[in-house]
PDB file as gemmi writes it, atoms N, CA and C in Angstrom:
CRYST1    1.000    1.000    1.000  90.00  90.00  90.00 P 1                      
ATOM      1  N   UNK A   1      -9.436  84.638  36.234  1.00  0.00           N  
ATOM      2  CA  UNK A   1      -9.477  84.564  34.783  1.00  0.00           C  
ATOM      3  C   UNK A   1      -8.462  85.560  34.225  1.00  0.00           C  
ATOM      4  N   UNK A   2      -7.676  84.798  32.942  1.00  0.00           N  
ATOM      5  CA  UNK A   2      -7.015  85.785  32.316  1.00  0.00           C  
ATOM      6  C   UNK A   2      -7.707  86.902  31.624  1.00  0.00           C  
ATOM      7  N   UNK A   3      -7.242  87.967  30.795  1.00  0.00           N  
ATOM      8  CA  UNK A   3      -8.216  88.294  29.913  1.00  0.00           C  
ATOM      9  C   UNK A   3      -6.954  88.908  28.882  1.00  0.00           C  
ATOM     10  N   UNK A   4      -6.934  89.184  27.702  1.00  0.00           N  
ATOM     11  CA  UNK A   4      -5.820  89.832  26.721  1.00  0.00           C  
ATOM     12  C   UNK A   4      -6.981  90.746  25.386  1.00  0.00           C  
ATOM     13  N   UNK A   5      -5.671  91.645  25.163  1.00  0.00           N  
ATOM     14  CA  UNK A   5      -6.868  92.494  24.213  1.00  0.00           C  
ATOM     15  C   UNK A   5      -7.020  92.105  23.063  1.00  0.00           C  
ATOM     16  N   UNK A   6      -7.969  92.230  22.518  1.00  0.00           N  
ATOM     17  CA  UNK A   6      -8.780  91.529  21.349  1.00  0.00           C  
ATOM     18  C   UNK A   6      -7.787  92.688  20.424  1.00  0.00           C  
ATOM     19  N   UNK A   7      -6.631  92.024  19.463  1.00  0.00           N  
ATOM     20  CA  UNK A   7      -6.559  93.671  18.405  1.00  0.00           C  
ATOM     21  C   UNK A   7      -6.029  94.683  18.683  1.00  0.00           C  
ATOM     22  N   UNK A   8      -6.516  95.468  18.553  1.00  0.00           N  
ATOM     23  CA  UNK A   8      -6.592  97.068  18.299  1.00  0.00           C  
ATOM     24  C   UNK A   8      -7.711  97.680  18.764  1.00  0.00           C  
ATOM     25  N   UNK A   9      -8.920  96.470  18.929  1.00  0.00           N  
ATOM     26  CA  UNK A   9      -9.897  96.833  19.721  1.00  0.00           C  
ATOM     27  C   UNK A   9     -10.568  97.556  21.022  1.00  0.00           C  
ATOM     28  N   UNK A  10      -8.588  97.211  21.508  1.00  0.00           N  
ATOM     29  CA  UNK A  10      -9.133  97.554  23.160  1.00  0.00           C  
ATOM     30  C   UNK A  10     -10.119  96.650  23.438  1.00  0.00           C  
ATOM     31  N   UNK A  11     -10.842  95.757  23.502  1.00  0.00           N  
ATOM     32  CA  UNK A  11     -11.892  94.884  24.312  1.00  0.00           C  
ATOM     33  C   UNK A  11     -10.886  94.179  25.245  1.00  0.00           C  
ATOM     34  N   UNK A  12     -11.172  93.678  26.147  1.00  0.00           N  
ATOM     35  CA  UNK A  12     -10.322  92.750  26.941  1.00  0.00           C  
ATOM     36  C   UNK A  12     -11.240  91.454  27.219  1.00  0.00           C  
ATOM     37  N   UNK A  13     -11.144  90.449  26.612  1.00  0.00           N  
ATOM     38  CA  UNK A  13     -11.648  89.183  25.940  1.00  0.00           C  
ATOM     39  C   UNK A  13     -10.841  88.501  27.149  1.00  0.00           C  
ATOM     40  N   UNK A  14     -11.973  87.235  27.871  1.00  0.00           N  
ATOM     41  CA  UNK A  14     -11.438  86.318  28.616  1.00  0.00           C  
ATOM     42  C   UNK A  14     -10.540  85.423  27.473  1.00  0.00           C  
ATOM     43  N   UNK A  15      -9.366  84.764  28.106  1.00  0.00           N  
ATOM     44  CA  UNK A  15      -8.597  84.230  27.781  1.00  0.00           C  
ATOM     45  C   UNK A  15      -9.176  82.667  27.253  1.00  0.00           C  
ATOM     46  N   UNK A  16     -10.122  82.308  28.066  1.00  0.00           N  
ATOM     47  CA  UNK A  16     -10.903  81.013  27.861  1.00  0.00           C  
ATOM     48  C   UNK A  16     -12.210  81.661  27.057  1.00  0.00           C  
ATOM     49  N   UNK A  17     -13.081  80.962  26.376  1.00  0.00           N  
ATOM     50  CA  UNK A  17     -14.015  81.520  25.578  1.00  0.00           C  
ATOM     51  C   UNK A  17     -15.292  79.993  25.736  1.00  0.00           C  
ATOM     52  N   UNK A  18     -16.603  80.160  25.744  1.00  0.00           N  
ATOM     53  CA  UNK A  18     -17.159  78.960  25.800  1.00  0.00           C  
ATOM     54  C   UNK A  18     -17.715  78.979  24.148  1.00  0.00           C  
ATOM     55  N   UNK A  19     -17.735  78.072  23.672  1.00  0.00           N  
ATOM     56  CA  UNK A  19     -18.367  77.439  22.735  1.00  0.00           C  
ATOM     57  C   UNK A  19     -20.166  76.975  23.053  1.00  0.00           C  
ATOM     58  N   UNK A  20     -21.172  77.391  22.278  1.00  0.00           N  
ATOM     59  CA  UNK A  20     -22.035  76.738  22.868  1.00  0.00           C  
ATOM     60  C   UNK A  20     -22.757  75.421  21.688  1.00  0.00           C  
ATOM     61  N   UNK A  21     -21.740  74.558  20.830  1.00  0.00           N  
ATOM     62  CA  UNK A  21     -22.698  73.861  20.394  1.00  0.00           C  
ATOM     63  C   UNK A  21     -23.567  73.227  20.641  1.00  0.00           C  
ATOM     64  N   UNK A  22     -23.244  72.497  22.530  1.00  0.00           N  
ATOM     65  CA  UNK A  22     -23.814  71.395  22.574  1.00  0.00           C  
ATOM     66  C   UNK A  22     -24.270  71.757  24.155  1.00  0.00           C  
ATOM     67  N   UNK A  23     -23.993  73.306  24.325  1.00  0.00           N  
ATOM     68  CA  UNK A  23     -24.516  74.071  25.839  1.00  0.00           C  
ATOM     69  C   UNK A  23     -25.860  73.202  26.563  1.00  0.00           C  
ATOM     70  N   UNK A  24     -26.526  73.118  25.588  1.00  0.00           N  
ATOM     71  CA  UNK A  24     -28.319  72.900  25.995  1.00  0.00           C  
ATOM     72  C   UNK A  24     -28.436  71.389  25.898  1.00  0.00           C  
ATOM     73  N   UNK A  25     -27.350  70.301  25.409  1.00  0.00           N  
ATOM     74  CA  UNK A  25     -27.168  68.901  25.908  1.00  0.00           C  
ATOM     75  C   UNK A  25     -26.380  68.576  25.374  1.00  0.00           C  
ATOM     76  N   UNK A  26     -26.801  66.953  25.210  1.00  0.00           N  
ATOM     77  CA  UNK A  26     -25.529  65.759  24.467  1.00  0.00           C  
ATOM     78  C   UNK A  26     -25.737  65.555  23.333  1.00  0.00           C  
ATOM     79  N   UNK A  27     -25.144  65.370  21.866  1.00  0.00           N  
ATOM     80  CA  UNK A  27     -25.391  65.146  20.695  1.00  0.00           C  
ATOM     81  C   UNK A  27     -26.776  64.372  20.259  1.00  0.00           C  
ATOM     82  N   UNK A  28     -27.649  65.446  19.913  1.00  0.00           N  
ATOM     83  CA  UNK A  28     -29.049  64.460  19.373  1.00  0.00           C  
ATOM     84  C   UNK A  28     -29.760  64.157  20.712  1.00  0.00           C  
ATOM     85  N   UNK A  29     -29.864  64.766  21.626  1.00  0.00           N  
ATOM     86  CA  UNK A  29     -30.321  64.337  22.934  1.00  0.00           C  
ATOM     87  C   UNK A  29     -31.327  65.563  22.952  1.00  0.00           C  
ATOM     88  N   UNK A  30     -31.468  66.613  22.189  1.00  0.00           N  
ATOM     89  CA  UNK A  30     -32.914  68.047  22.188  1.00  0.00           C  
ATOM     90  C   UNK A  30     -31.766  68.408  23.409  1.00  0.00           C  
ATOM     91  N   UNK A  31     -32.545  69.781  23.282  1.00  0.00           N  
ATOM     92  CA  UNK A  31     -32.253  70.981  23.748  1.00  0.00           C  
ATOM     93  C   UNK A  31     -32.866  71.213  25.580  1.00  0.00           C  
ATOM     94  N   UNK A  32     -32.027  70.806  25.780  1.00  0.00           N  
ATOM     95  CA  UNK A  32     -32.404  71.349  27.756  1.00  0.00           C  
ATOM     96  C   UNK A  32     -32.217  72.796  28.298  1.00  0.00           C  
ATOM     97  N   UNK A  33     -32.904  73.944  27.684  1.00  0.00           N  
ATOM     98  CA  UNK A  33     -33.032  75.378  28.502  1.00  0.00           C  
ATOM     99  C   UNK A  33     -32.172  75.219  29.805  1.00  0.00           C  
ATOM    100  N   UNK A  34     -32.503  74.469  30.998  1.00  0.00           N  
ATOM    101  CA  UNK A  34     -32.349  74.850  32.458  1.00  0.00           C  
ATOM    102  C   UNK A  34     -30.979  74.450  32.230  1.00  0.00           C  
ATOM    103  N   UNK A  35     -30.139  73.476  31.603  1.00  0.00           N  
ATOM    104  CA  UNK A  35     -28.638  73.092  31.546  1.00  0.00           C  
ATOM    105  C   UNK A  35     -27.979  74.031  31.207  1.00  0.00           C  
ATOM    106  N   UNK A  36     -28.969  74.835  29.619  1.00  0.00           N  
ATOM    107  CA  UNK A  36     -28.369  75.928  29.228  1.00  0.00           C  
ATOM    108  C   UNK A  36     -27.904  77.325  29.696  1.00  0.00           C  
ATOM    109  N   UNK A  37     -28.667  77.134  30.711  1.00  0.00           N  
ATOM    110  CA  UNK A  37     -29.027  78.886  31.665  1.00  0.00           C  
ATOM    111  C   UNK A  37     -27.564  78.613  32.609  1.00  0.00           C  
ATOM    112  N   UNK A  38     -27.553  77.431  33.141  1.00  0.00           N  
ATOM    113  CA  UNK A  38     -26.632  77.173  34.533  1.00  0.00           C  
ATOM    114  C   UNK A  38     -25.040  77.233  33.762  1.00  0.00           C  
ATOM    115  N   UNK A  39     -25.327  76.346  32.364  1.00  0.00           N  
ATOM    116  CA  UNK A  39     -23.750  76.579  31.979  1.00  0.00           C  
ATOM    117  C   UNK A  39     -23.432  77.862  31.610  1.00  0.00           C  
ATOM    118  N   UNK A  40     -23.831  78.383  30.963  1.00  0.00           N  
ATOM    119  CA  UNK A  40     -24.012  79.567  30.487  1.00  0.00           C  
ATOM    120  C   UNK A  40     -23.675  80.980  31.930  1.00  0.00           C  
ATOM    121  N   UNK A  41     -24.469  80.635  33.177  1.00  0.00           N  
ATOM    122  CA  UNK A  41     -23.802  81.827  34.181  1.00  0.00           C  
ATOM    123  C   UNK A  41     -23.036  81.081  34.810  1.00  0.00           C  
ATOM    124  N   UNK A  42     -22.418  80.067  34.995  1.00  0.00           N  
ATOM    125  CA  UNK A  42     -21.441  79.435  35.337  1.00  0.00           C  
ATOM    126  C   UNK A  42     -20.006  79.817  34.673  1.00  0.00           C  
ATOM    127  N   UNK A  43     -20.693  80.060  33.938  1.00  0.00           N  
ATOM    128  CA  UNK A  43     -18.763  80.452  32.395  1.00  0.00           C  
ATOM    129  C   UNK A  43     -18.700  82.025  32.650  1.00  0.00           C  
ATOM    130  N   UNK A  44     -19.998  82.973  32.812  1.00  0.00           N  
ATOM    131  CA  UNK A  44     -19.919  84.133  33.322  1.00  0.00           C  
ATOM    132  C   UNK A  44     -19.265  84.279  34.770  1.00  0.00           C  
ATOM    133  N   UNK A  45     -19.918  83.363  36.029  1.00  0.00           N  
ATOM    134  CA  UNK A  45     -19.277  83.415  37.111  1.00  0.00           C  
ATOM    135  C   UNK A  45     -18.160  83.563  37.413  1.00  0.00           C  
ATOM    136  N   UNK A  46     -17.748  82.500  36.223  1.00  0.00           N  
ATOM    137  CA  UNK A  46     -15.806  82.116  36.379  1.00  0.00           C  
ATOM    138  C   UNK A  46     -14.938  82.680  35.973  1.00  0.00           C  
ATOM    139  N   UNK A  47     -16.031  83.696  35.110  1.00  0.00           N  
ATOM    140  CA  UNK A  47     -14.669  85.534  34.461  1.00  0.00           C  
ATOM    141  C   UNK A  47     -15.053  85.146  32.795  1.00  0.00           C  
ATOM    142  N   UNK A  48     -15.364  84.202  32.485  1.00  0.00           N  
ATOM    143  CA  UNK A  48     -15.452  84.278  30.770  1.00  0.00           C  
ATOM    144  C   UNK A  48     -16.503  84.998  30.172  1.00  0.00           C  
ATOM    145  N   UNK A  49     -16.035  86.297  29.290  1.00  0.00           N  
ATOM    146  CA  UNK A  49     -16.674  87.373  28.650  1.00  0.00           C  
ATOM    147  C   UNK A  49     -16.985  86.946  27.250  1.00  0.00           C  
ATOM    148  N   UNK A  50     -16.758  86.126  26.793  1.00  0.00           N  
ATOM    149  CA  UNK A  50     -16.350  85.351  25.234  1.00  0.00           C  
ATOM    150  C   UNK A  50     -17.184  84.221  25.006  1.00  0.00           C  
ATOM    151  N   UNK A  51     -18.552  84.469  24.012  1.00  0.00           N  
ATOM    152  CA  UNK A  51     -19.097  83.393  23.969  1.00  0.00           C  
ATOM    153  C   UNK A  51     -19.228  83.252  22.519  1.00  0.00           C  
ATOM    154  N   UNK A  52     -18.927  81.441  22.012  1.00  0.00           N  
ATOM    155  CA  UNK A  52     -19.090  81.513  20.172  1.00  0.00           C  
ATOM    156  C   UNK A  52     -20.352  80.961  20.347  1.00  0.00           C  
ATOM    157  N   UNK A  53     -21.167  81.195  19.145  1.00  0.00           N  
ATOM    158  CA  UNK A  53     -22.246  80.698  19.356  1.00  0.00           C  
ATOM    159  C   UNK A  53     -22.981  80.933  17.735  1.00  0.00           C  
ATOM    160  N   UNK A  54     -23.599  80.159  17.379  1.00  0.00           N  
ATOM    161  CA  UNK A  54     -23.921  80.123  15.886  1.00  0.00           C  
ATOM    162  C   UNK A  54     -25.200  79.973  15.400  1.00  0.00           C  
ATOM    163  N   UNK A  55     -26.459  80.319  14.602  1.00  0.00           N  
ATOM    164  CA  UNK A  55     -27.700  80.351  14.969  1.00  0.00           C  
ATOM    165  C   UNK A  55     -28.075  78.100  14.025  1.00  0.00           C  
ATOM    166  N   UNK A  56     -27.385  77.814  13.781  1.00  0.00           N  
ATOM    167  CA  UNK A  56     -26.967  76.737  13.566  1.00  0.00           C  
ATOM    168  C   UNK A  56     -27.388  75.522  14.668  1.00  0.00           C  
ATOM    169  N   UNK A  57     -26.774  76.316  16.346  1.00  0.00           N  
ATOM    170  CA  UNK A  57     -26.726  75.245  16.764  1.00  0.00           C  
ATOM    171  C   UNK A  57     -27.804  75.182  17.516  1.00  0.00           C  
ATOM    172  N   UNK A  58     -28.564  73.676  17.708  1.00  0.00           N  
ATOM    173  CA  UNK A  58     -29.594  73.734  17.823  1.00  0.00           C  
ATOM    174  C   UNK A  58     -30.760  74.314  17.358  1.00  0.00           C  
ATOM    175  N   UNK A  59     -30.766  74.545  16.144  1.00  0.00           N  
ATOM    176  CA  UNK A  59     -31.947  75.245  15.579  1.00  0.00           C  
ATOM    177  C   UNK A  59     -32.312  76.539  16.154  1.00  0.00           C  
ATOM    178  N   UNK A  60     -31.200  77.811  16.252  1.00  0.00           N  
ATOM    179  CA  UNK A  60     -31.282  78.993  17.464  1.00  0.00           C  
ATOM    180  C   UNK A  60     -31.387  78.761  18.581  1.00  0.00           C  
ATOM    181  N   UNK A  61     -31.627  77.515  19.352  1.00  0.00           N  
ATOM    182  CA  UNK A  61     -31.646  77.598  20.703  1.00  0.00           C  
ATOM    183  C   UNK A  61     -30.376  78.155  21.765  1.00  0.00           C  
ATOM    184  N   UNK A  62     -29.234  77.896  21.059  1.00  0.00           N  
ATOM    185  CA  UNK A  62     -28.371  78.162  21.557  1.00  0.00           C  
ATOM    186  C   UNK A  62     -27.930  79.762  21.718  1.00  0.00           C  
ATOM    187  N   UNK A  63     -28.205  80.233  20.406  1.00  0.00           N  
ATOM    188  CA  UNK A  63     -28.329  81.414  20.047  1.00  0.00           C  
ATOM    189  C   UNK A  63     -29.248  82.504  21.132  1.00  0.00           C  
ATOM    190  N   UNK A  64     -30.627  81.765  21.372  1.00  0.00           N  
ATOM    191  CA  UNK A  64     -31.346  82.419  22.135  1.00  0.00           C  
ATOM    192  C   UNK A  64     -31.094  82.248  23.937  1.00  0.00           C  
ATOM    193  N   UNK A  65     -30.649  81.299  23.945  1.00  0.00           N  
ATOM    194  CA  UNK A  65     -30.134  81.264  25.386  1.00  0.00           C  
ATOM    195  C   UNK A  65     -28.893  81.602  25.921  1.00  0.00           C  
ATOM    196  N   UNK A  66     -28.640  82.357  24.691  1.00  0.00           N  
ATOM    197  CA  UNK A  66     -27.070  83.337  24.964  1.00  0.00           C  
ATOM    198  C   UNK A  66     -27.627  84.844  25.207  1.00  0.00           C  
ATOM    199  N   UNK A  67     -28.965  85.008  24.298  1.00  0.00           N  
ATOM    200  CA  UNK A  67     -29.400  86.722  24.444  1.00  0.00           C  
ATOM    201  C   UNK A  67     -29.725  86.422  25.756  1.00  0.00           C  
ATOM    202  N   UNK A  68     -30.539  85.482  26.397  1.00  0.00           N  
ATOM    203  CA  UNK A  68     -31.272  85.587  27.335  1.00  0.00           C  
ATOM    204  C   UNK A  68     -30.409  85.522  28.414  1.00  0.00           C  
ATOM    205  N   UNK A  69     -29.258  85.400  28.238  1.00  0.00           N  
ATOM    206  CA  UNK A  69     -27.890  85.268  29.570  1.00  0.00           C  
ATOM    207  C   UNK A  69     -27.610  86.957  29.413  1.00  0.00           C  
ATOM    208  N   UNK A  70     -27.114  87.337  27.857  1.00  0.00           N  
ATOM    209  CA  UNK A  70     -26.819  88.961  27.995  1.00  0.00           C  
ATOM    210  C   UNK A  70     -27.892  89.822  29.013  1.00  0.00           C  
ATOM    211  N   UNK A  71     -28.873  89.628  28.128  1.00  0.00           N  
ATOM    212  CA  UNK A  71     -30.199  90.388  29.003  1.00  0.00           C  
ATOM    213  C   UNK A  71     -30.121  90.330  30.501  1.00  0.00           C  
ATOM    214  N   UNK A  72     -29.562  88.980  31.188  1.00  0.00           N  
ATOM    215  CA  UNK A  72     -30.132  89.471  32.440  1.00  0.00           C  
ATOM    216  C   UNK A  72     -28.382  89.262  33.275  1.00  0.00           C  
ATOM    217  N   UNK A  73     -27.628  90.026  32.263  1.00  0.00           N  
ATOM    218  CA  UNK A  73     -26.488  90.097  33.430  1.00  0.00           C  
ATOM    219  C   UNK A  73     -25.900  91.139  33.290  1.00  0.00           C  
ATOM    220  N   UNK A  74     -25.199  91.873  34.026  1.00  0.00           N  
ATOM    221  CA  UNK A  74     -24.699  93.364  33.933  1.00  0.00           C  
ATOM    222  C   UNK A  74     -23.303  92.981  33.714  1.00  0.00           C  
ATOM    223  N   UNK A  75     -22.979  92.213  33.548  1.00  0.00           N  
ATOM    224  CA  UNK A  75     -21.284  92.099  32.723  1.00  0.00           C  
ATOM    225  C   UNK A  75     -21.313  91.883  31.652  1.00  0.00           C  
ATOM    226  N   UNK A  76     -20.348  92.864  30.638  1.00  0.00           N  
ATOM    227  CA  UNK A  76     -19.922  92.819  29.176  1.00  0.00           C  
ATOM    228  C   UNK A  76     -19.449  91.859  28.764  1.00  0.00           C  
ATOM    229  N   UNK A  77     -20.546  91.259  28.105  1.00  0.00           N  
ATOM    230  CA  UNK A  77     -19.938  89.859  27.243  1.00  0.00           C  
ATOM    231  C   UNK A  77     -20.183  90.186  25.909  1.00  0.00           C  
ATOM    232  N   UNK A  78     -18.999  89.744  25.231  1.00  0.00           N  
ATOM    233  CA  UNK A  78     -19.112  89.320  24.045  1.00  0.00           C  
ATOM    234  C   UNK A  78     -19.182  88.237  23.564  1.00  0.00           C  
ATOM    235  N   UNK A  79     -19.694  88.210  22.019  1.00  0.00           N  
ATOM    236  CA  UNK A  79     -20.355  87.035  21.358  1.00  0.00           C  
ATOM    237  C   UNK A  79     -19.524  87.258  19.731  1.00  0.00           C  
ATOM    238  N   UNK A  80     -18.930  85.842  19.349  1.00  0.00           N  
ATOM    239  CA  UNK A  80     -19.380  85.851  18.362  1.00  0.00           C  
ATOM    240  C   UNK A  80     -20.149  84.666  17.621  1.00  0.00           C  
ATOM    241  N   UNK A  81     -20.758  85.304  16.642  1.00  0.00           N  
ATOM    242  CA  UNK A  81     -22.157  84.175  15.854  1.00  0.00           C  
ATOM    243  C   UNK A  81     -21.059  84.202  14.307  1.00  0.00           C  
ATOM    244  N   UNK A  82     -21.792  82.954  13.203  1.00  0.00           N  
ATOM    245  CA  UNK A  82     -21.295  82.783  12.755  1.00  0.00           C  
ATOM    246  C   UNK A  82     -22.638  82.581  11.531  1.00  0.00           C  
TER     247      UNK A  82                                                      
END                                                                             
């Protein structure tokens, strides 16, 4: 994975970033947790520190299955919500 600095920030932000509108399924298909967990440390696995994520999508689900990825991983990810 690439990574470049965010700014002036100093952060060093993966170059790829995941989006999670539709993390937890397919448009209008409800919310699948276990899809959400696997994509979600899968995008961590692969070096991406950068997650957008909006309390929007899915009615917070998405939102909450992003804390619940922070919580149980010891790599610095960032988020942004919208």
């Amino acid at each position: 994975m690439n990574y470049r600095t965010l700014g002036k920030t100093g952060l060093k932000i993966s170059e790829i970033s995941l989006g999670t509108w539709q993390v937890g399924g397919k448009w209008g298909s409800g919310f699948d947790r276990k899809n959400a967990e696997q994509i979600l440390n899968e995008a961590v696995d692969a070096g991406i520190n950068f997650i957008d994520t909006a309390d929007v999508y899915e009615n917070r689900k998405s939102e909450k299955a992003v804390g619940k990825l922070i919580r149980s991983r010891r790599e610095k990810i960032y988020i942004a919500t919208k």
